[in-house]
N, C-alpha and C positions, 0 to 999 in steps of 0.2 A: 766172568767177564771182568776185565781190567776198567779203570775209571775209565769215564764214557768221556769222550770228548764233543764229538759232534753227530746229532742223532737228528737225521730224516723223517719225516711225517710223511705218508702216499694215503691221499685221499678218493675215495670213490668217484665215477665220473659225477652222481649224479647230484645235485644241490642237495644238501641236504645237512642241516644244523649237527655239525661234527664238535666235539670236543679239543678239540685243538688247542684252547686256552688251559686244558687241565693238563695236557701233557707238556705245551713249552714252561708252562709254571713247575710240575715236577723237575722236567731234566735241570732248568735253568737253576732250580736251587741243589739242584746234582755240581751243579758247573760244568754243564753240558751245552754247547751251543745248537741250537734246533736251526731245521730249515724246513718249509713246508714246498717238497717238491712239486713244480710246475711243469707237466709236458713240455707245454709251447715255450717256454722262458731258459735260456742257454744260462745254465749253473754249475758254479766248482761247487762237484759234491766229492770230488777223490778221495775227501777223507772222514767220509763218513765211517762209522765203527757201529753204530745200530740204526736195522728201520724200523720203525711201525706204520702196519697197514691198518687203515682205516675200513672195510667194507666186508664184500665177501671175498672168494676164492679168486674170480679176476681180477681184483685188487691183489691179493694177493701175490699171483702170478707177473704182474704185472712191476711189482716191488722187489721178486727176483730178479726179475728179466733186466730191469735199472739198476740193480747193484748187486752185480753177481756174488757170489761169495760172503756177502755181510748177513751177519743172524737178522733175521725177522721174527718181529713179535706181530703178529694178527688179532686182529679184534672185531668181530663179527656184524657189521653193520650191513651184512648184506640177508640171503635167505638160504643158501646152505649151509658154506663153513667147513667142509672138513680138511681144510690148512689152518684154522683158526684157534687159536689157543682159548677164546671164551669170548663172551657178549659183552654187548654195553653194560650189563649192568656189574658186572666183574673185575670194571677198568680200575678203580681206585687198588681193588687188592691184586692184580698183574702188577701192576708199577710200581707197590711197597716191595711184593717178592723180586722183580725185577731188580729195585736199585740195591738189594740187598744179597744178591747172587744166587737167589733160592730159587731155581730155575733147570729145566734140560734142553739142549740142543740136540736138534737130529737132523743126519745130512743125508743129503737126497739125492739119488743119483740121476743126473742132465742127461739128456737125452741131446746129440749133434745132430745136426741136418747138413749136407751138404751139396751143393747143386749150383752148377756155372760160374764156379769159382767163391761162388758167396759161402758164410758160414750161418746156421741160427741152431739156437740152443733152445730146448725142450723141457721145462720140467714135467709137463704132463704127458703132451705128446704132437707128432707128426704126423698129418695124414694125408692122401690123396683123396680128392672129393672130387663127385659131380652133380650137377643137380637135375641133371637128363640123362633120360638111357642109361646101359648099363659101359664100364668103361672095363678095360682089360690088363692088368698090370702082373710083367714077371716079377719074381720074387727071386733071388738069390740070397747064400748065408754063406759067406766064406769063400765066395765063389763058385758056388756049387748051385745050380739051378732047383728051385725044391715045389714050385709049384706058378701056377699062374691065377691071377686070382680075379672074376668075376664079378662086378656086381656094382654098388654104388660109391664102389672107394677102396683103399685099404688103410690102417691106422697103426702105426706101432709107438708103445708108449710104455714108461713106468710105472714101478708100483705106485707113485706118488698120481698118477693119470689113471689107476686101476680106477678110483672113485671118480671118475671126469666122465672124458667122452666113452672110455672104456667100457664104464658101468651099464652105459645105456646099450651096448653093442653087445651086452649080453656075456661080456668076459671076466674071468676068474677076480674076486677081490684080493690084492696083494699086499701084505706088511710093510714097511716102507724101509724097514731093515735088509729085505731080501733082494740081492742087487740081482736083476734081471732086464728082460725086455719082456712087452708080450704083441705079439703079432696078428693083428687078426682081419678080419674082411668087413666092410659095411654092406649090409644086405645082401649078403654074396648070392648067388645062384648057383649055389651048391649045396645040397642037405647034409654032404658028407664032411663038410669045412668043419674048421674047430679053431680057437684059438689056439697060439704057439708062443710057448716061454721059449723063451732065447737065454743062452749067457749072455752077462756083460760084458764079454770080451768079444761080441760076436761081430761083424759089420755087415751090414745088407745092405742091399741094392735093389733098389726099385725100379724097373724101364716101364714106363709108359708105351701101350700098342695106339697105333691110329685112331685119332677122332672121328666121330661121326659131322658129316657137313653140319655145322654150326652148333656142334657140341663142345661145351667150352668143361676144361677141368683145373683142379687150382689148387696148390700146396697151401696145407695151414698148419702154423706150429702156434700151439698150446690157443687153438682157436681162433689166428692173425692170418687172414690170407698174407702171403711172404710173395708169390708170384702165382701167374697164371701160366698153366703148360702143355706143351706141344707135342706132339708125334716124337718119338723116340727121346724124350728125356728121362736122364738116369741123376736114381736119388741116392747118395750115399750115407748110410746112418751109423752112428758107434755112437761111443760112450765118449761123453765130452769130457774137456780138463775141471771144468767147471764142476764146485756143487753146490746142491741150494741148501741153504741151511736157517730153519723156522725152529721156535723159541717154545716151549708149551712147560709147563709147572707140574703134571701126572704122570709116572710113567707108564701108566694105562691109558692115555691119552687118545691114543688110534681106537681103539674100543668101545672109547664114551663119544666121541664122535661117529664111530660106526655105527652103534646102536641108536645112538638120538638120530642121529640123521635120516638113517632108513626104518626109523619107528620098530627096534628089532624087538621093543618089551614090549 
């Protein structure tokens, strides 16, 4: 990384006594200008060139999602972490290796969403949900109609989302090098269902089948309800221009967070 000029802080929603004073003191005798990003409060951050997130993984997401393309450094204040380069108690030596370039970036392939004109970008993932009954959605890949899918949803998302909602749907864990998609169903009603890797050049399309009278169902990307949706709406998904790009000091990094996180020793 080139001299820092203006570096971003994104804090957790929830109160809670952050270090914030260790990091504008670092960058500042960097000659870095800090800003501690505020949802509600309208700010020129255009020229930001690093963030760091303060919490867990929806901080995280949440520090992509606000400044697409600038590296992020993560720092674990929340309870899982596996976007996070290390904990509280790690932060002094992140930010010596940091201001001194001793560091790796890894970029992440975005996942698009697109639907009634709108655009949203995904780093973990998209999915159709309902919280009644079961909902009915075709599936297309390239235009080719390949299944319909049953059940409480459908979800397609990255490797970087394989450890998200992914994990819990019972789908394959993916390297975050290996640029794909993976396709799968939430509680499908089907024994025979499987998840589906997809290429990354792939585009799908999702139509929604009929509601049931006062069954309501809702697009969410990387966990944000985006809209609520209706009888015959179609989703269109590819590989956005966008990438995320997070900051970690190991090149075994994916690993030691795999294994601590899911208690693999």
């Amino acid at each position: 990384m080139s001299r820092l000029h203006h570096v971003a802080i994104v804090l957790r929603r929830e109160g809670e006594n952050l270090p914030t004073a260790v990091l504008e003191n670092a960058f500042r005798q960097a000659g870095a200008r800090v800003t501690v990003a505020e949802e509600e409060k309208e700010q020129n951050l255009e020229d930001v060139d690093l963030v760091v997130a303060l919490g867990g993984d929806g901080t995280v997401l949440r520090a992509l999602d606000t400044f697409p393309g600038r590296p992020v450094l993560a720092v674990n204040f929340g309870t899982v972490g596996f976007l996070t380069a290390g904990g509280r108690g790690e932060l002094d030596h992140m930010l010596s290796r940091l201001l001194t370039g001793d560091y790796l970036t890894s970029e992440r392939l975005v996942l698009r969403c697109r639907l009634d004109g709108q655009e949203h970008h995904a780093v973990n993932e998209a999915a159709i949900k309902t919280s009644s009954r079961m909902i009915q959605v075709d599936v297309a890949v390239d235009g080719t109609p390949i299944r319909t899918i049953r059940g409480d949803g459908v979800i397609v998302g990255t490797p970087t989302g394989s450890t998200g909602y992914l994990l819990s749907s019972g789908s394959p864990v993916v390297m975050p090098d290996v640029h794909c998609f993976i396709l799968d169903g939430l509680n499908e009603y089907n024994f025979s269902s499987r998840p589906l890797i997809l290429s990354p050049d792939s585009q799908l399309l999702l139509k929604l089948h009929p509601l049931h009278p006062g069954q309501q169902a809702a697009l969410l990307v990387d966990g944000k309800v985006v809209k609520e949706l209706e009888e015959g709406d179609e989703i269109v998904l590819d590989r956005s221009p966008r990438v995320a790009r997070l900051i970690f000091f190991e090149p075994n990094y994916f690993f030691h967070n795999l294994s601590s996180r899911l208690a693999w020793k």
